[in-house]
N, C-alpha and C positions, 0 to 999 in steps of 0.2 A: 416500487421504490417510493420509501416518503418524500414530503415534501416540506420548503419552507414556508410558514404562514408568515406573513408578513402583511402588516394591517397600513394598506395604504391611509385610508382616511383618516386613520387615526396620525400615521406622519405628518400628514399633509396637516393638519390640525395643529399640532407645535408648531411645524414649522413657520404658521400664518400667528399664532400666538408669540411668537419670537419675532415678527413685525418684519415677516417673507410675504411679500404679493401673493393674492389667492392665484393666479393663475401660476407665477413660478412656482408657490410651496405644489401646487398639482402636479407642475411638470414634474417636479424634483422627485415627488414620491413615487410617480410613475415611470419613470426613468432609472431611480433605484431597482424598482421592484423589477424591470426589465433581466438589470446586471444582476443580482441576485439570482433570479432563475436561471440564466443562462452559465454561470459558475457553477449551481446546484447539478445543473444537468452534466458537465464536466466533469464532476469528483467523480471518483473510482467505489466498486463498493470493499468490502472486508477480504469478500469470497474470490474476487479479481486478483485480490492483491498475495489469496493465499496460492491460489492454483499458479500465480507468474513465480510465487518464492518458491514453489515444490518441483517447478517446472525449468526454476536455476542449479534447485541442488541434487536434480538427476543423475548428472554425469557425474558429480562430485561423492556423490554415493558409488556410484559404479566404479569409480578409479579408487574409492577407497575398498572396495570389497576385492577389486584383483591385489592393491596392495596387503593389506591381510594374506591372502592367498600366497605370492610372492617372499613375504617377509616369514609364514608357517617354511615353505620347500627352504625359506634357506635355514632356520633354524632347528630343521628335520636333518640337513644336509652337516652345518658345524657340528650337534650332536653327534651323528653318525663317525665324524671322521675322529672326534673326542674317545670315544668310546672304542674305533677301531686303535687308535693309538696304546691306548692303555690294556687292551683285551686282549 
């Protein structure tokens, strides 16, 4: 899985140029970089998300392939009684 690079010292470095205490601009970039990685490691990947969508339109495939099936018999069925009427 990749990952985020995320340049602490280089945060930490505005943030102390922006006139933040070198000890809080540290905390802050280390503390970001914290929350950062642990959101990173939460996201889902592509592949997660295709197998959950293929794995919802299972049944919705199987209900629509008896319905095909059901709506053929009865259109085999009107036919039949069309054709016995006029025959």
């Amino acid at each position: 899985m990749a990952s985020i690079t995320f340049d602490t010292l280089k945060f930490a470095n505005k943030l102390k140029s922006a006139g933040v205490p070198d000890k809080q601009a540290e905390a802050e970039a280390e503390a970001l970089s914290e929350v950062l990685e642990v959101n990173f490691k939460e996201l889902v990947t592509k592949e997660y998300l295709d197998t959950k969508f293929q794995q919802a339109l299972a049944p919705i495939r199987t209900d629509l392939a008896v319905l095909k099936w059901m709506i053929g018999l009865m259109l085999a069925g009107v036919i039949s009684l069309v054709l016995k009427a006029f025959f």
